[in-house]
Backbone as CSV, one residue per row, in Angstrom:
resi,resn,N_x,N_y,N_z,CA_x,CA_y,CA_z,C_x,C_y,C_z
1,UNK,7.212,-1.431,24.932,7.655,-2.827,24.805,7.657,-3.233,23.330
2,UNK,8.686,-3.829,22.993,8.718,-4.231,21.557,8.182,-5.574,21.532
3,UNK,6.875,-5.743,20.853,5.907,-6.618,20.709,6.344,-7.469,18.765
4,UNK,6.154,-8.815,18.822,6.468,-9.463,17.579,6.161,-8.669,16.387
5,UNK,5.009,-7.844,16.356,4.298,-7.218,15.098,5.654,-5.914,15.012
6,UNK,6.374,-5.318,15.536,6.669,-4.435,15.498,8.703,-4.430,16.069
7,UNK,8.754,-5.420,16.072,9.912,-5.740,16.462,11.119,-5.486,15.442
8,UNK,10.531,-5.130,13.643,12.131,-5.077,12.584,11.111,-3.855,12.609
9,UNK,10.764,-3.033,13.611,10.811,-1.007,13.363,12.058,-0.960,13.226
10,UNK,12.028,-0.214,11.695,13.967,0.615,11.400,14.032,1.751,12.572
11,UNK,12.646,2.354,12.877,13.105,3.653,13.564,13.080,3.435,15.047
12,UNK,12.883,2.129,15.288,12.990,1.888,16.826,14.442,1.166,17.429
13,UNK,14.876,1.182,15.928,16.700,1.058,16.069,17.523,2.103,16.773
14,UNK,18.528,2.066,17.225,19.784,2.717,17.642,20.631,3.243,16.586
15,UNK,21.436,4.355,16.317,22.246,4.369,15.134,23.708,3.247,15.247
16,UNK,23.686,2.759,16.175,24.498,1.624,16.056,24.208,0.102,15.485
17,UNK,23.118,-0.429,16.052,22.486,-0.942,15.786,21.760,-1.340,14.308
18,UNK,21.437,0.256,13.305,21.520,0.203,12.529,22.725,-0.539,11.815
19,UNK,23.799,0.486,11.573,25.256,-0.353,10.962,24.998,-1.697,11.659
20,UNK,24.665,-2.329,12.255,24.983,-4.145,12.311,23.741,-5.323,12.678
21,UNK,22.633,-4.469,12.260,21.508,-5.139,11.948,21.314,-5.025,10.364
22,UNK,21.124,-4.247,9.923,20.958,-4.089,8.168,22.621,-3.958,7.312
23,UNK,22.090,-5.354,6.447,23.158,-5.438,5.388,22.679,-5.390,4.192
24,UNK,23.460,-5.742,3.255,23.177,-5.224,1.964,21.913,-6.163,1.286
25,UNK,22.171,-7.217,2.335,20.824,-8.379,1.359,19.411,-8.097,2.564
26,UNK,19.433,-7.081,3.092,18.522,-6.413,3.795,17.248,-5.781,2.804
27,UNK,15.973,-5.689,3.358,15.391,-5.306,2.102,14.558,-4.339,3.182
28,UNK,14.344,-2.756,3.085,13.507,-1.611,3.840,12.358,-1.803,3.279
29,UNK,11.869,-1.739,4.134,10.186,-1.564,3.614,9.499,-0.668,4.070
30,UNK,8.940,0.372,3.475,8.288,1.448,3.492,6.787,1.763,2.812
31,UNK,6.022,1.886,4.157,4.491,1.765,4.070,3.918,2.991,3.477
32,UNK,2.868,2.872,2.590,2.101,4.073,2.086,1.152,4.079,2.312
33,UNK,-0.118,5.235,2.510,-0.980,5.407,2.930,-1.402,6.414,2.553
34,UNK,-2.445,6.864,3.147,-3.533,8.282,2.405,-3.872,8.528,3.856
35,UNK,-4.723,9.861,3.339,-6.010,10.225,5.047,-6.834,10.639,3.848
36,UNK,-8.021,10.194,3.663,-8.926,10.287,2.928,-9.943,9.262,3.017
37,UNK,-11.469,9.887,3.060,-12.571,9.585,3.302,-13.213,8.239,2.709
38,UNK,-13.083,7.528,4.106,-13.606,6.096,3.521,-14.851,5.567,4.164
39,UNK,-16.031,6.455,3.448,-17.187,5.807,4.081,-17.316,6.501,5.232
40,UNK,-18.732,6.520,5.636,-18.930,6.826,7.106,-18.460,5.515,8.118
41,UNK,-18.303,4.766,8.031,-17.374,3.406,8.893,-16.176,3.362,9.303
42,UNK,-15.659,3.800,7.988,-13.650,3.411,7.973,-13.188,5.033,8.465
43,UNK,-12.080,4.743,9.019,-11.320,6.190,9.541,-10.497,6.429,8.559
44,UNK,-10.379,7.853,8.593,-9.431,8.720,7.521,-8.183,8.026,7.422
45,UNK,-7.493,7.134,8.048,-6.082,6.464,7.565,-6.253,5.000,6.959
46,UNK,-7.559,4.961,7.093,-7.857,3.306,6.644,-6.315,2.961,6.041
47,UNK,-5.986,3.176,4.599,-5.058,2.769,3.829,-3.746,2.706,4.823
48,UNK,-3.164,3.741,5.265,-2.105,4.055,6.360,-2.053,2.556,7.358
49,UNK,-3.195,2.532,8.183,-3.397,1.423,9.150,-3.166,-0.169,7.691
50,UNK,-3.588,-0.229,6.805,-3.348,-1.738,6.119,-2.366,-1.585,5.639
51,UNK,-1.684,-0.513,5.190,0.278,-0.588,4.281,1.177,-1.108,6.003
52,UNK,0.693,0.014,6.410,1.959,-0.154,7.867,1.735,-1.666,8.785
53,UNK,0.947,-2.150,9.007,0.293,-3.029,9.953,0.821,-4.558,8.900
54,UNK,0.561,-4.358,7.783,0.847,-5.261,6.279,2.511,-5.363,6.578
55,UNK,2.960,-4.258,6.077,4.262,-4.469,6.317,5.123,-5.268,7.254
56,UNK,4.707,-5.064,8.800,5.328,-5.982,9.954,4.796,-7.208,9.472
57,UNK,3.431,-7.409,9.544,3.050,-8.961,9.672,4.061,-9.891,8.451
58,UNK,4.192,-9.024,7.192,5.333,-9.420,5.984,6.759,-9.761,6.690
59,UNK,6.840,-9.086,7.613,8.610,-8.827,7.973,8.193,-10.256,9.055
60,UNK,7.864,-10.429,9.445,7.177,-11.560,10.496,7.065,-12.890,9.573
61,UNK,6.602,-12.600,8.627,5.964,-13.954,7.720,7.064,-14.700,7.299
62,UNK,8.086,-13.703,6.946,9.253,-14.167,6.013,10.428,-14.425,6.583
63,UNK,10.280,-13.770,7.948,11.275,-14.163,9.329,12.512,-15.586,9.180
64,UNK,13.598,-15.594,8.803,14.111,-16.486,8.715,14.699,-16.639,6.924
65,UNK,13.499,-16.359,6.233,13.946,-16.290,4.780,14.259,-15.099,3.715
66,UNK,13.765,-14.045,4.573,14.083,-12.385,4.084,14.432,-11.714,5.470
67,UNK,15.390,-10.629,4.802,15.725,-9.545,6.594,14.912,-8.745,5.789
68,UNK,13.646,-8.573,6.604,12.691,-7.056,5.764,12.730,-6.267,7.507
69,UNK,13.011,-5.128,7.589,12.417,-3.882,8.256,11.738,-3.045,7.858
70,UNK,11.112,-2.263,8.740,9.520,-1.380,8.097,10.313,0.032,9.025
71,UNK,10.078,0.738,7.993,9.862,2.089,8.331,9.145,2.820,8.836
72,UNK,8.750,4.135,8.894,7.600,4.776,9.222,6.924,5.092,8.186
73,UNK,5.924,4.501,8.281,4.672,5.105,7.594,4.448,6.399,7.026
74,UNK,4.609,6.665,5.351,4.325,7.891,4.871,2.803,7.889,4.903
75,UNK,2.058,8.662,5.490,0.513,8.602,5.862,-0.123,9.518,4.930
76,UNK,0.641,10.608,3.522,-0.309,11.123,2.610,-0.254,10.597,1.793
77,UNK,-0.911,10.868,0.653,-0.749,10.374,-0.740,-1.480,11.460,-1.341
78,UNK,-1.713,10.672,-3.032,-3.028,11.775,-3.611,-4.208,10.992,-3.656
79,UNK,-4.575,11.800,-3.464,-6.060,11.902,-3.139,-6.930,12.169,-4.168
80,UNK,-6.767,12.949,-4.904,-7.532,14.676,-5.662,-9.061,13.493,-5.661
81,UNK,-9.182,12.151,-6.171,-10.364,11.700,-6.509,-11.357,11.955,-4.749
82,UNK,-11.316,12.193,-3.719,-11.639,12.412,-2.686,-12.041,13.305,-2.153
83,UNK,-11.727,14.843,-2.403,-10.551,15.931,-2.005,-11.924,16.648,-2.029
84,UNK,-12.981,16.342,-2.511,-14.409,17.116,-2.473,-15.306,16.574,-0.964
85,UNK,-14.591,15.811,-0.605,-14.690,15.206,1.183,-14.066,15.943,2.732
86,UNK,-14.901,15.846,3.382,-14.181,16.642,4.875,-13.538,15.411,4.666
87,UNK,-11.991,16.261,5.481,-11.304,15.139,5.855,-9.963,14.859,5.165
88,UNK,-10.232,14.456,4.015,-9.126,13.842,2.963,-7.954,15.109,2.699
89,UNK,-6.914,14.476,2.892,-5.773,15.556,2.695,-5.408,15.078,0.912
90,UNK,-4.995,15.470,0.283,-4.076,15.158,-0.709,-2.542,16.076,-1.052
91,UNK,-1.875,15.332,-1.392,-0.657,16.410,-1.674,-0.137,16.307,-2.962
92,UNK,0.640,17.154,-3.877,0.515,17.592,-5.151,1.510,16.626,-5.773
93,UNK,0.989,16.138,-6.935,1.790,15.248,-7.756,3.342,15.613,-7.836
94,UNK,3.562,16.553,-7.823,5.501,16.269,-7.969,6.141,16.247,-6.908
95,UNK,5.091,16.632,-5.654,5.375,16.751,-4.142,5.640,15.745,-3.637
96,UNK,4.350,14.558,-4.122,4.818,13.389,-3.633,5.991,12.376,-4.333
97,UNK,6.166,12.710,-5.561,7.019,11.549,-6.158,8.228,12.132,-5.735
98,UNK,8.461,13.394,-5.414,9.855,13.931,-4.930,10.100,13.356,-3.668
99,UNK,9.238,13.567,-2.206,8.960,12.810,-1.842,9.795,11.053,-1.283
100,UNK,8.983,10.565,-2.101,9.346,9.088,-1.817,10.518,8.834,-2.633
101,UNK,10.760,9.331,-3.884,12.640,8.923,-4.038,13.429,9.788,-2.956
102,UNK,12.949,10.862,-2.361,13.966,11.322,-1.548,14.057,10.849,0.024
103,UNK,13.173,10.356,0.282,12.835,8.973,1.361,13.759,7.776,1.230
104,UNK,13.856,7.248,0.218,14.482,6.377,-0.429,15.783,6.370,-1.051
105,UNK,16.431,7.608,-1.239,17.988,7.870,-1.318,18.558,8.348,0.044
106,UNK,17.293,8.510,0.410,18.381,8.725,2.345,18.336,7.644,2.858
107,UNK,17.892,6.410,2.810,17.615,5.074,3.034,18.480,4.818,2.746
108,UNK,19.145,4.747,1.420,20.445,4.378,0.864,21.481,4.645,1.212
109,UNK,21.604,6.358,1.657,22.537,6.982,2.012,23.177,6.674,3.377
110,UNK,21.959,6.244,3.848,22.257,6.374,5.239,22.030,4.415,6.057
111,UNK,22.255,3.763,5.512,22.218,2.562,5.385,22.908,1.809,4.442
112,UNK,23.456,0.297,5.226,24.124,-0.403,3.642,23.125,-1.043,2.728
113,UNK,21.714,-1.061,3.008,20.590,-1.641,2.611,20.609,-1.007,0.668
114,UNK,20.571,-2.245,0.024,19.968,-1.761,-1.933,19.155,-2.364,-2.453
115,UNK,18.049,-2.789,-1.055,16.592,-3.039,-1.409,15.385,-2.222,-0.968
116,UNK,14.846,-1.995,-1.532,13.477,-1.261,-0.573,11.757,-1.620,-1.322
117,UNK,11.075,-2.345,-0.675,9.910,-2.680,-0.777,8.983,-1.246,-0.492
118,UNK,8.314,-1.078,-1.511,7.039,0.175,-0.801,5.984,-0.740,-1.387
119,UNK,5.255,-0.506,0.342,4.005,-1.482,0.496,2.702,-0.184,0.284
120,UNK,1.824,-0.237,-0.383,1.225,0.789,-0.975,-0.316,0.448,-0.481
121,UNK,-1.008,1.268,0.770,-2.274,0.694,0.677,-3.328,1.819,0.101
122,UNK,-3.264,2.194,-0.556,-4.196,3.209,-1.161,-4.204,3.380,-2.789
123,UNK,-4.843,3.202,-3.729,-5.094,2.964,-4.988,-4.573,4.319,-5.746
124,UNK,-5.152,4.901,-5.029,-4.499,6.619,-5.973,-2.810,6.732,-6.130
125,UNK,-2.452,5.748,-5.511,-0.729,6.326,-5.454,-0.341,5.645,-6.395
126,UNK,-1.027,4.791,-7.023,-0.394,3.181,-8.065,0.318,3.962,-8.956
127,UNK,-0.447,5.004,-9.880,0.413,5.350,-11.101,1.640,6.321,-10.515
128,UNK,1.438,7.026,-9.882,2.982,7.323,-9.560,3.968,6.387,-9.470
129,UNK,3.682,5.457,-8.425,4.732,4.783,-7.972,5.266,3.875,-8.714
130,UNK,4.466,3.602,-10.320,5.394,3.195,-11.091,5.946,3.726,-11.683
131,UNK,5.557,4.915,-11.993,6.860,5.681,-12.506,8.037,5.906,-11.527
132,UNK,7.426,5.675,-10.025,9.092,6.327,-9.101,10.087,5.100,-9.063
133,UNK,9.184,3.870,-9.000,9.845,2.873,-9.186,11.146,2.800,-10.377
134,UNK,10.532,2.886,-11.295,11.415,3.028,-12.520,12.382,4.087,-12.448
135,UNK,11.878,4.662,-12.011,12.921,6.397,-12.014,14.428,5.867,-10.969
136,UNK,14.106,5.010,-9.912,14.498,5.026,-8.969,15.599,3.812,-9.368
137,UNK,15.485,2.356,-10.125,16.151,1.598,-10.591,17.238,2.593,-12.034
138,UNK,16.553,3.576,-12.636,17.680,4.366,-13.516,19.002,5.129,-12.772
139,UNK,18.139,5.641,-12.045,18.937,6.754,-11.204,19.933,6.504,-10.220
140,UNK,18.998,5.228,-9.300,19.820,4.979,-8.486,20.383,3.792,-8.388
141,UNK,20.274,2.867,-9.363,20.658,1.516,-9.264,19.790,0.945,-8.362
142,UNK,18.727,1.113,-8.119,18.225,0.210,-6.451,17.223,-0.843,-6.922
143,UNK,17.394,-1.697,-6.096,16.134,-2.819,-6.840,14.663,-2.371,-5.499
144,UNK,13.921,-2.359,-6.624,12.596,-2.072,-5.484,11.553,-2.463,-6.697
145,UNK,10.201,-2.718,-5.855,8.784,-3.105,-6.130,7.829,-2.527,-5.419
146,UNK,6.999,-2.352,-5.928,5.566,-2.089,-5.095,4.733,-2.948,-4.743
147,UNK,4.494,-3.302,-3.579,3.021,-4.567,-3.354,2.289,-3.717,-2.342
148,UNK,1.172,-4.210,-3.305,-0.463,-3.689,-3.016,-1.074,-4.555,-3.017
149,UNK,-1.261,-4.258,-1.099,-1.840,-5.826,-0.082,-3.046,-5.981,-0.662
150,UNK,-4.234,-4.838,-0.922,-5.572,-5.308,-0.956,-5.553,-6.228,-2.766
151,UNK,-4.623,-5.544,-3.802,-5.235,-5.972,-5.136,-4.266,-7.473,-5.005
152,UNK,-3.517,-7.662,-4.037,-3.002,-9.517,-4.338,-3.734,-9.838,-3.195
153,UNK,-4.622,-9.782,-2.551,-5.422,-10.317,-1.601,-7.069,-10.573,-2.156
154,UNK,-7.293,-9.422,-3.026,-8.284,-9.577,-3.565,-8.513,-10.548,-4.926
155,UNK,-7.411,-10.564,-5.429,-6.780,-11.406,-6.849,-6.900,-13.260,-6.231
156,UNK,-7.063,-13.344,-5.445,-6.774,-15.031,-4.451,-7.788,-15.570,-3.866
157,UNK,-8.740,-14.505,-3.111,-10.204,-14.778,-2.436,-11.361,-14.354,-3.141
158,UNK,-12.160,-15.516,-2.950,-13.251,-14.975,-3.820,-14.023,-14.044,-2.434
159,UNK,-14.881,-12.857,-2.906,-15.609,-11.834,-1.949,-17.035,-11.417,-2.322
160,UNK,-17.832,-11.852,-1.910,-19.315,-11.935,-1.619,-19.585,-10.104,-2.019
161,UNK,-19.422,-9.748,-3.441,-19.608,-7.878,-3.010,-20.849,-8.011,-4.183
162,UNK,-21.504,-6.916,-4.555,-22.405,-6.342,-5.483,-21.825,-5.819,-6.185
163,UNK,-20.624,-5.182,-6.244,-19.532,-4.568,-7.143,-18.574,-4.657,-6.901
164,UNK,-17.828,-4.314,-8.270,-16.159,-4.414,-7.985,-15.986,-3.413,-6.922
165,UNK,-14.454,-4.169,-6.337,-14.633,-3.664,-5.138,-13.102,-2.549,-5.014
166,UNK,-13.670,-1.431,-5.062,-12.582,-0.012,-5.586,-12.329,0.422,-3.870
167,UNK,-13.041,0.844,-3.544,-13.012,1.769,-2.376,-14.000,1.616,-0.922
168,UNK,-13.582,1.587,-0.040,-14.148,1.388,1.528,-15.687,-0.202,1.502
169,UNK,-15.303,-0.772,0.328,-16.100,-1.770,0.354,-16.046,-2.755,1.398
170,UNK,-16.814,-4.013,0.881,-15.979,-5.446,1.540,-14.782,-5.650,1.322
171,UNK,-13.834,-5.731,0.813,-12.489,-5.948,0.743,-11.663,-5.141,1.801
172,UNK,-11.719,-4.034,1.789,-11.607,-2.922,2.990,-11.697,-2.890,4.034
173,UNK,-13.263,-3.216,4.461,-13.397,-3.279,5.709,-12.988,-4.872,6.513
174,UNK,-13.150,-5.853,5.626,-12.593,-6.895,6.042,-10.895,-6.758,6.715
175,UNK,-10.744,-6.252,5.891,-9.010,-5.955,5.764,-8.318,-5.155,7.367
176,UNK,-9.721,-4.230,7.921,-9.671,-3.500,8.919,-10.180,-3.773,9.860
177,UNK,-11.341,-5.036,9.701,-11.948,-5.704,11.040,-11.075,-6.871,11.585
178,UNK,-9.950,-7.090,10.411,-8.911,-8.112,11.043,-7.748,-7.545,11.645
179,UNK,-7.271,-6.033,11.244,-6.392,-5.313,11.649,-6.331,-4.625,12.929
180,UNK,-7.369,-3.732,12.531,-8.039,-2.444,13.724,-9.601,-2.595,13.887
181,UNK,-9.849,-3.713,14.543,-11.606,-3.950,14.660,-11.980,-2.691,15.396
182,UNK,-11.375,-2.256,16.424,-11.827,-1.201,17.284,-11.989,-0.105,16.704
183,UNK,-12.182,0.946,15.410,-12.124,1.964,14.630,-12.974,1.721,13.617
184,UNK,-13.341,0.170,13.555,-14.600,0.189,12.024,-15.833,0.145,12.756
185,UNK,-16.448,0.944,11.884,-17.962,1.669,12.706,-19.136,1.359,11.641
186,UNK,-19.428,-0.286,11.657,-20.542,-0.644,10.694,-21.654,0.083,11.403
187,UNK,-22.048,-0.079,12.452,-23.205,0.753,13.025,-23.568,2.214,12.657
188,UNK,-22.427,2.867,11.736,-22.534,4.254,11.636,-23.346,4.161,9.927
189,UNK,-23.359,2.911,9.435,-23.765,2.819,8.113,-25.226,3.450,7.960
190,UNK,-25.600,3.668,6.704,-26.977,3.941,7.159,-27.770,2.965,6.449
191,UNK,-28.491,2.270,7.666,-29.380,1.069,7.266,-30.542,0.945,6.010
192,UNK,-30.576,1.741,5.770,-31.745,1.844,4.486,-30.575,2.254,2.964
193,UNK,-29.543,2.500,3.522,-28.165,2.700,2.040,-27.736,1.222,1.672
194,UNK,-27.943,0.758,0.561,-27.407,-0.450,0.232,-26.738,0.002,-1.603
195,UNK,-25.660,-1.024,-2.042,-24.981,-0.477,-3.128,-26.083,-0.728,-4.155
196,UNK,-25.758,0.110,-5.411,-26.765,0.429,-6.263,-25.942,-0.474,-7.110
197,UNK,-26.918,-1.337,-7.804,-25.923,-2.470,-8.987,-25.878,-1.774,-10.280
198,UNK,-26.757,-0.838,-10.656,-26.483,0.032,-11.753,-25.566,0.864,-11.828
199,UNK,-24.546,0.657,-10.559,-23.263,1.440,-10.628,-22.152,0.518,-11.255
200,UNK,-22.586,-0.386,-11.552,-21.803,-1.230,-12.089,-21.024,-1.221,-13.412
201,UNK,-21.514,-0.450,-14.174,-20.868,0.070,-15.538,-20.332,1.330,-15.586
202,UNK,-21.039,2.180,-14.871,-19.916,3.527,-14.724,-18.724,2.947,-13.795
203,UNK,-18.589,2.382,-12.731,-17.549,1.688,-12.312,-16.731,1.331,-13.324
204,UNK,-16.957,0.525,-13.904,-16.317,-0.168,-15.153,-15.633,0.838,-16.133
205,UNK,-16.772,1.654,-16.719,-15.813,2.767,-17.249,-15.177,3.665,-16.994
206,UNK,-15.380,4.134,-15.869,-14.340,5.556,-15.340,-13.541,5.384,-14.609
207,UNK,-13.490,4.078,-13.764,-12.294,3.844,-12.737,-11.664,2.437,-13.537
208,UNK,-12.055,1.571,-14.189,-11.723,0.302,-13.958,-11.146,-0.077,-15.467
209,UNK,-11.511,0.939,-16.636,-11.365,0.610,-17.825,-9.808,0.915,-18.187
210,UNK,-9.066,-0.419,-18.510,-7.584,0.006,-18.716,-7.055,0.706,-20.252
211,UNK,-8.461,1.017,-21.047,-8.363,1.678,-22.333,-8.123,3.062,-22.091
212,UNK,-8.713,3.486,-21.076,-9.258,4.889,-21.262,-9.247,4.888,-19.949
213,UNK,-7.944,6.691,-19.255,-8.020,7.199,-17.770,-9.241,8.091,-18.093
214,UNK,-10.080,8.227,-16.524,-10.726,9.410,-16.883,-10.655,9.980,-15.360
215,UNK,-10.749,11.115,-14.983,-10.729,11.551,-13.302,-12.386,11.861,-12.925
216,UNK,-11.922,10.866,-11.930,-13.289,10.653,-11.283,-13.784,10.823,-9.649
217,UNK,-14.412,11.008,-9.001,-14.587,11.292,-7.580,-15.349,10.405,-7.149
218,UNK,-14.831,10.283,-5.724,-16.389,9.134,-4.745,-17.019,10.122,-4.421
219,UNK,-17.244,11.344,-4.836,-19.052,11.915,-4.657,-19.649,11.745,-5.910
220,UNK,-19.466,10.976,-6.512,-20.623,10.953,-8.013,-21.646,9.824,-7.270
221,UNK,-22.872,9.933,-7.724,-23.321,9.276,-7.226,-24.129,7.957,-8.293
222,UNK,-23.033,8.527,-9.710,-23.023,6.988,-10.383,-22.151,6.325,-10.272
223,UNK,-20.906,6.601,-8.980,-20.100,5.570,-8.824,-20.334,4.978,-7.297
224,UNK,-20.394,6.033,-6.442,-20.637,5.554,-5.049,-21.947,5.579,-3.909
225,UNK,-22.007,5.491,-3.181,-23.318,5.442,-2.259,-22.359,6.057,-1.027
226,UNK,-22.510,6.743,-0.740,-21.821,7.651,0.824,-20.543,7.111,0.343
227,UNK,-19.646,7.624,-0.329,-18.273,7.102,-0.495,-18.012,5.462,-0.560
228,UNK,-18.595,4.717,-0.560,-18.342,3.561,-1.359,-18.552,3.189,-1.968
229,UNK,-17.601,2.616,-3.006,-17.138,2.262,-4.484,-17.078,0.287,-3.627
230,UNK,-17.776,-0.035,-4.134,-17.909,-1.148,-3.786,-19.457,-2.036,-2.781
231,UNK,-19.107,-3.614,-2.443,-20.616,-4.416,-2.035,-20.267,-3.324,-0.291
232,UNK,-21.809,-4.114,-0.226,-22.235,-3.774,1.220,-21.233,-4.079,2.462
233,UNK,-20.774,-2.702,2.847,-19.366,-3.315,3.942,-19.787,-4.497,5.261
234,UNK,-20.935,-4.263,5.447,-21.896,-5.152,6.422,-21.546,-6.871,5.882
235,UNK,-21.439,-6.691,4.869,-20.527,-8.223,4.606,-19.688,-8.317,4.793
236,UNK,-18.456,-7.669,5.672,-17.237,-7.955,5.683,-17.652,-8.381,7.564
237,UNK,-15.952,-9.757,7.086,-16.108,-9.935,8.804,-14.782,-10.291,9.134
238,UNK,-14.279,-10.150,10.233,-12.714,-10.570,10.482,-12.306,-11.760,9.858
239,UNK,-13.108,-12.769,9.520,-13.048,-13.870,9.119,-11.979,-14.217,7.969
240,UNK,-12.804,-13.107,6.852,-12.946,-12.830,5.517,-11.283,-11.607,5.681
241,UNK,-11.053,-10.807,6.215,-9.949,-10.079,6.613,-9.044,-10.943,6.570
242,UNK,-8.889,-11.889,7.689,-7.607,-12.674,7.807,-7.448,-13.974,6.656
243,UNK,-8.235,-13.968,5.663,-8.171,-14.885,4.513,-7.538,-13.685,3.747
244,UNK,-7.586,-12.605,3.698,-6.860,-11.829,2.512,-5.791,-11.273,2.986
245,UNK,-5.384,-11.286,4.204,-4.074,-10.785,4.699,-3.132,-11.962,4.381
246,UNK,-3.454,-13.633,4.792,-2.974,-14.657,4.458,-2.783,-14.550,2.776
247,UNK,-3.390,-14.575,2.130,-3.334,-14.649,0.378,-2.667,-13.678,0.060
248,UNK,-2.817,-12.168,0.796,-1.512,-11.360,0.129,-0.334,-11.548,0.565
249,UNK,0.149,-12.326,2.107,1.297,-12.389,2.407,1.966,-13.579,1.313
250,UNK,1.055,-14.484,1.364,1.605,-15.794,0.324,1.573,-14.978,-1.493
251,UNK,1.105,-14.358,-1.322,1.527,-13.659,-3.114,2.958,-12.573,-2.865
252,UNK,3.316,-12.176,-2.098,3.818,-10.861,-1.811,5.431,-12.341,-1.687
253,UNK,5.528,-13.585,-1.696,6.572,-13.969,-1.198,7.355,-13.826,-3.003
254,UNK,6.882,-13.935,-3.911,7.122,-14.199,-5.360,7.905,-12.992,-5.159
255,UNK,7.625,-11.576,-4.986,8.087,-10.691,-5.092,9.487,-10.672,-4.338
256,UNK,9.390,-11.145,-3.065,10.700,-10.849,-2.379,11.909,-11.878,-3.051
257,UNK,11.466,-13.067,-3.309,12.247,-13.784,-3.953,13.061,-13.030,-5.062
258,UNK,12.160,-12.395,-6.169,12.619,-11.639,-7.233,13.767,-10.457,-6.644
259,UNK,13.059,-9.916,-5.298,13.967,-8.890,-4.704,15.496,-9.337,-4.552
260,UNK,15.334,-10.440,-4.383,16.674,-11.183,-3.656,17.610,-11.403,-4.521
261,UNK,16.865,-12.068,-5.593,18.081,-12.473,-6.598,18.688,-11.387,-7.451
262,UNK,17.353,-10.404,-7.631,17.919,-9.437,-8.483,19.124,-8.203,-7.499
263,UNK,19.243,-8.036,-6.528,20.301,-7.602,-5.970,21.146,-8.492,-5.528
264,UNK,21.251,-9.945,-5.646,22.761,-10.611,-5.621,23.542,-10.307,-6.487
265,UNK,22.869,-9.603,-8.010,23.821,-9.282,-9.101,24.334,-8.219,-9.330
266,UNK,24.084,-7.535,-8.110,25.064,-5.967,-7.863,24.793,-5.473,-7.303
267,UNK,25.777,-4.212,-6.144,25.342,-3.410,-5.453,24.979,-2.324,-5.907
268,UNK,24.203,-1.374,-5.565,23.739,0.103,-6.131,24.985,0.782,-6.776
269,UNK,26.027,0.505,-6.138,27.155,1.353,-6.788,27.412,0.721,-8.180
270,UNK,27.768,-0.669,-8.532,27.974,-1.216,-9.614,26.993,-0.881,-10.488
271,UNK,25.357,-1.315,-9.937,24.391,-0.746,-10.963,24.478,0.739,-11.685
272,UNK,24.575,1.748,-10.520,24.886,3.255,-10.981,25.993,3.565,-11.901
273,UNK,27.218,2.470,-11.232,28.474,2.419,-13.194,27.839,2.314,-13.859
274,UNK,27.120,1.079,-14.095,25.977,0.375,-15.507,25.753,1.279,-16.682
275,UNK,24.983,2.160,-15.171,24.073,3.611,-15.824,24.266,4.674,-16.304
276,UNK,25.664,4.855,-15.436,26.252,6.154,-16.086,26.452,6.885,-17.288
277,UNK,26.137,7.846,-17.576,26.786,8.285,-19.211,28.231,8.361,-19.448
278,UNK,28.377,7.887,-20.748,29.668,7.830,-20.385,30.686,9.005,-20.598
279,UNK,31.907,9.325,-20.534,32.481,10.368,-20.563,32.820,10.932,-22.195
């Protein structure tokens, strides 16, 4: 049964249907995700379940003022900061950026759509995807953005944590007790583990410092406590979830606006003349 949350699925279209549901001021939206180890609480797709689940409730929100459809869920990403965890898949940097532009020129190809939103819930994919982004407006003329539900959700609500909040924290699990309550397993925490506040400056410098990259893992145990990079998830409550799903949908509208206007001023084909070298 096609239920409201899930009702603009591109892949629960017809190929007819396609041609005369999506037009050119159509905007695809395509969810990102990881399988990688979040905490003994959160399940290996955490990120997967908040890009894809994010996405409809967006296509829902804007109902009437954007045509957004959601795709299927790309469910890997990289990982490598993880990858010392049962569990966590990662796949290889040129694998994935090949990947998602080639996701995204069959989108094109195969649709009149010359927008595409990638909704990104996992932190490791950020620096790629601005470079694919860019790659993808040279190459292909296409107007696209990245929104990343947790950092404009977290940017709006203030959150009760002990640390910035990187990985399977409060921000996280909130995010998943409003989504998928049935899969977060605070009971699995271990009651005598609470976050160490002296992680607070290696935080700062190895993940958070925009001077200086450095590669870092959630098994150090000057950044995390059982894989979390962030406050005590035991503070998160659906409550606190559906205040940051609300604040990222209301930040995420700036973006579509921008989406809109900037493809009234050409279709992919005109942009790709733009670009061309010339003869």
């Amino acid at each position: 049964m096609t239920t409201p949350s899930n009702r603009r699925a591109f892949a629960a279209l017809t190929a007819p249907r396609v041609a005369a549901e999506l037009g050119e001021r159509s905007v695809l939206c395509l969810p990102l995700g990881s399988v990688e180890q979040h905490g003994p609480h959160l399940p290996l797709d955490t990120d997967t379940v908040i890009a894809e689940q994010f996405a409809h409730r967006l296509a829902t929100y804007v109902a009437g003022r954007h045509d957004l459809w959601v795709g299927p869920a790309v469910p890997y990403g990289l990982s490598p900061e993880h990858a010392r965890t049962p569990g966590t898949i990662t796949l290889d940097l040129h694998l994935y950026a090949t990947l998602i532009i080639t996701l995204v020129t069959e989108y094109i190809r195969s649709t009149r759509v010359q927008s595409l939103l990638l909704i990104n819930g996992h932190g490791g994919n950020r620096g790629v995807l601005e470079a694919v982004v860019n790659q993808l407006r040279h190459s292909h003329g296409v107007t696209t953005c990245v929104l990343h539900p947790a950092a404009l959700a977290a940017g709006r609500v203030p959150i009760d944590s002990e640390l910035p909040e990187v990985h399977a924290g409060v921000l996280e699990t909130a995010l998943m007790l409003a989504l998928d309550p049935d899969r977060v397993r605070l009971d699995l925490l271990p009651s005598e583990t609470v976050p160490d506040p002296g992680q607070r400056q290696a935080v700062g410098r190895l993940v958070l410092d925009r001077g200086v990259t450095w590669p870092w893992t959630s098994d150090d145990p000057a950044l995390s406590t059982g894989g979390v990079i962030g406050g005590d998830p035991r503070k998160a409550t659906p409550e606190l979830g559906q205040k940051l799903l609300t604040a990222a949908l209301d930040g995420s509208v700036y973006a579509l606006n921008r989406i809109d206007t900037d493809s009234s001023r050409g279709t992919p084909e005109t942009l790709r003349r733009h670009h061309a070298p010339h003869a």
